[in-house]
N, C-alpha and C positions, 0 to 999 in steps of 0.2 A: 280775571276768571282763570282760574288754574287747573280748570275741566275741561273736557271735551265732550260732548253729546254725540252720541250715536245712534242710529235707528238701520230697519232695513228696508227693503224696497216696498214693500208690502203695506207701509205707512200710506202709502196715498199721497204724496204731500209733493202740492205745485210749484213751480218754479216761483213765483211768489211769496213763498216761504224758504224756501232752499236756497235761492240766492240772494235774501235779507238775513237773514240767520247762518250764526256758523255752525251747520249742520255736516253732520258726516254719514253716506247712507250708502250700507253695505250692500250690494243686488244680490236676490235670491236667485239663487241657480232654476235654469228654465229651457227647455228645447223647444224647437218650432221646426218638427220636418224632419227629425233627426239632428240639428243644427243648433248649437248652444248658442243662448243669446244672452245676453247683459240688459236686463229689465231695468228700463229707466223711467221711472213714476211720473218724474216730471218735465217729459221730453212730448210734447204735442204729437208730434211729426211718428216717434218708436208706437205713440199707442193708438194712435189714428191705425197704422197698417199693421199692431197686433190685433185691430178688433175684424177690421177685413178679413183676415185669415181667421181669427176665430170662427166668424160667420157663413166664412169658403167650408170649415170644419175640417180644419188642418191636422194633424198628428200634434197633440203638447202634451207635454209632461212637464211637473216640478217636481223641485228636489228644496230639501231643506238646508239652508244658510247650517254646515260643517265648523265642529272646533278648530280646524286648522285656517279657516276664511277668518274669524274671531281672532283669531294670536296674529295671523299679518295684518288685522287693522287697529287691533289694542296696542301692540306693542312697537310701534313705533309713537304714539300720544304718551306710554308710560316712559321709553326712555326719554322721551323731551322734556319730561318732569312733570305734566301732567297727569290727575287723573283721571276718570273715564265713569261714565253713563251712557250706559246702554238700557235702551228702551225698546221692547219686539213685540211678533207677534206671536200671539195666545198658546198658551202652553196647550190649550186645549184641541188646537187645530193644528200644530209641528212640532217637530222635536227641533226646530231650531233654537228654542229658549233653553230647553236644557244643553244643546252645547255651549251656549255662550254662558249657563255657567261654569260647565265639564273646563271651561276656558279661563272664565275667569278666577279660576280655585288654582290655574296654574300658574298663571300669572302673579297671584297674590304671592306665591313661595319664591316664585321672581325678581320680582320688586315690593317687597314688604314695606317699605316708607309711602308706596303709593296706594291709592281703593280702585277698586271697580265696581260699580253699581250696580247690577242687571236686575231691570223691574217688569216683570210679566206686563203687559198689558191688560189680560186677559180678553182681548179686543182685537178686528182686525178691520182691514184697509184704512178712511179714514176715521176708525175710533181709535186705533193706534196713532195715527197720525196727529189726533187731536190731542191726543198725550204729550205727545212730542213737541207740538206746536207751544203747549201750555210749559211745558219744561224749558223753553225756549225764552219763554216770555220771563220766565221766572228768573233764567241764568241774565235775560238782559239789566234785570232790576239789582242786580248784585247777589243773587243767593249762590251761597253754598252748593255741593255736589249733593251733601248730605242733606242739606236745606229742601233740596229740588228735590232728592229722591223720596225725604218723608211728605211733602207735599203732592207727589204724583201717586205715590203710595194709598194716599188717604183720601181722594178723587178717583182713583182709575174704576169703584166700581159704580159712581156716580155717573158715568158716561155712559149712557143711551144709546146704541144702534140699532136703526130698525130700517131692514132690508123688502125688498120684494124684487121676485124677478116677472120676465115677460113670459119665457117658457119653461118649461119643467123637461126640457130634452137632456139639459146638461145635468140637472141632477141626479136624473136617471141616469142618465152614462157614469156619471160618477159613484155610484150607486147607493145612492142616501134616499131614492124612492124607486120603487119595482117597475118595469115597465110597463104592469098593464096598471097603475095608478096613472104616469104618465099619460095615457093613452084615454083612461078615461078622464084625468085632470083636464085634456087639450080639448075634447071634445066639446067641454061642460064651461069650458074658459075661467080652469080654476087657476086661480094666483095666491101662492103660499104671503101668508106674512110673518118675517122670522126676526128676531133679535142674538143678539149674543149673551149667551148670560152669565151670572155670577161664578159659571165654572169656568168661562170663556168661551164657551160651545154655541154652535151655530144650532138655532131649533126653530120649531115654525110652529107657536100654537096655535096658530090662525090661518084660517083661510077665505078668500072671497072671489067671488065671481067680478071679472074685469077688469080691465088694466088701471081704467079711469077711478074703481071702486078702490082698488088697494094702494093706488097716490093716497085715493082719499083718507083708506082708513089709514096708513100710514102718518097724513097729518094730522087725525084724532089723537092716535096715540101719543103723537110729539107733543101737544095743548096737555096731555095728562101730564106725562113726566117730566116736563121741561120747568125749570126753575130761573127765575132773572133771567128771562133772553135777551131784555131790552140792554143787556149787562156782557152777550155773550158774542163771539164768533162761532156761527154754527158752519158744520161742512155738510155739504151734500156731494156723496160721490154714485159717477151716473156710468153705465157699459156703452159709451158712445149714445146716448140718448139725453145729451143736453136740452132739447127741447122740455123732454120729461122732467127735469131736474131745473126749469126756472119755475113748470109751469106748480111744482107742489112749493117752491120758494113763494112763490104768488097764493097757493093756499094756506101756506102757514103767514102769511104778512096780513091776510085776511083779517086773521083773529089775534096775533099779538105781534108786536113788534121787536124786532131780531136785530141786534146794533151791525151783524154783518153777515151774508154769508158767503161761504169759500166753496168753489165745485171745482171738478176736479174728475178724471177718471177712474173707477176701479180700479184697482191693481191688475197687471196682471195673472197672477199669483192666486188670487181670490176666482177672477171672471174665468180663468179655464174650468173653475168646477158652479156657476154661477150663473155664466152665460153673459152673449151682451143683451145691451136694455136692463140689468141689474139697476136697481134705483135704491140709494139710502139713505137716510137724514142721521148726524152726531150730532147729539148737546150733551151739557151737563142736567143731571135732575136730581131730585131727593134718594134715588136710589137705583138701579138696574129699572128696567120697566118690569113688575109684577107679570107672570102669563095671566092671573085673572084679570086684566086691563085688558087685555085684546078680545075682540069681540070674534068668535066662531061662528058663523053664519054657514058654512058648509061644512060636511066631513066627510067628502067623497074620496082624498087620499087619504088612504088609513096608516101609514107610513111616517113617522118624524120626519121630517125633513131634515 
């Protein structure tokens, strides 16, 4: 293997995968309190006490993975003689895809005998991850850099994300819905249902009353666009609400059977504008999930989410 795979923190992806695979994962820049911190996705112990303070409702801020993060971690894999894949997140949610490839166009004039990869996800937490995972899998079997990259290329919009959060406080602070949606969303105990879609963009055609209702409809939509799962590793990534995240495992084992699945935290990258209790199920399926699949049952935020 004359590659090296790379990802950012943002992938989601557990110690379970990180330390069976040779993975390389670059932390996105993060503050907690004014205090720069080194987000580590697959550290128990870091996210356990980022969701505490998320929930204390601490000061964060993120910043986006910089061209110059990208050249100190490309370019020591290219002068060792190998080449490089990188795999991020969604063009549509940061500019850190386009530095990495503002990066990789520099490097290319650098070492011209070697490639760099860089493939949108178009995806975030673990639907990047599950890219990665799968890039992973493919680099163990012998593929190519190039193998891998036409391969995740021609998957990545096959991949399904479909999110729901607990409250609607964080996305209002974030300001992806007005406050007095929030306000009457809490009252009414609306729960957005959102997916990522073929732009990479987080969107929310659906909505439903109750937390227990939009596990649910979340595992309806999984039974729609989910293809061979008894074939697949699906992730579920959960905002410190493991209980949530076995108990829609148990409603999707219901109705079809899943050869495995991976859980895991949110990012946190993702859960400062999300919230914890964030709940989300990744598979592969025949295409993006359609918005005409999700069922609207309410439209009392009028708002995108």
């Amino acid at each position: 293997m004359n590659y090296k795979i790379f990802t950012d923190s943002s992938s989601g992806l557990p110690k379970s995968v990180t330390e069976k695979y040779p993975l390389n994962v670059i932390p996105v820049p993060m503050t907690i309190n004014g205090e720069e911190v080194t987000v580590k996705s697959d550290d128990d112990v870091f996210l356990k006490n980022f969701y505490v303070k998320l929930r204390e409702n601490a000061s964060m801020s993120t910043s986006c993975v910089n061209k110059q993060s990208f050249l100190n971690r490309f370019t020591p894999a290219l002068e060792s003689g190998y080449d490089v894949l990188y795999i991020g997140l969604s063009s549509g949610l940061s500019s850190t895809m386009q530095n990495a490839c503002d990066a990789s166009k520099e490097l290319k004039e650098k070492f011209p005998a070697r490639s760099v990869y860089i493939i949108d996800s178009l995806n975030a937490a673990q639907g990047e991850g599950m890219l990665v995972y799968l890039a992973l899998l493919k680099q163990q079997e012998g593929f190519s850099a190039k193998e891998v990259y036409d391969y995740i290329t021609s998957v990545r919009l096959n991949l399904n994300s479909l999110f729901t959060v607990k409250t609607l406080f964080y996305l209002a602070k974030g300001g992806r819905i007005s406050k007095l949606s929030m306000t009457v969303g809490t009252v009414v105990d609306i729960k957005p249902i959102m997916h990522v879609d073929e732009r990479g963009k987080l969107v929310a055609p659906s909505k439903v009353i109750g937390r227990k209702r939009s596990i649910s409809q979340i595992a309806e939509n999984f039974y729609k666009s989910v293809i061979n799962p008894e074939e697949q590793t699906v992730f579920i990534g959960h905002g410190d609400c493991i209980d949530d995240a076995k108990y829609l495992a148990e409603l999707i084992s219901k109705k079809v059977h899943v050869k495995e699945f991976v859980f895991n935290y949110i990012d946190p990258i993702i859960a400062v504008h999300s919230g914890p209790d964030t709940l989300a199920v990744f598979s592969l399926g025949t295409s993006r999930v359609p918005e005409n699949a999700f069922v609207n049952s309410v439209d009392y935020v009028s708002e995108a989410v």
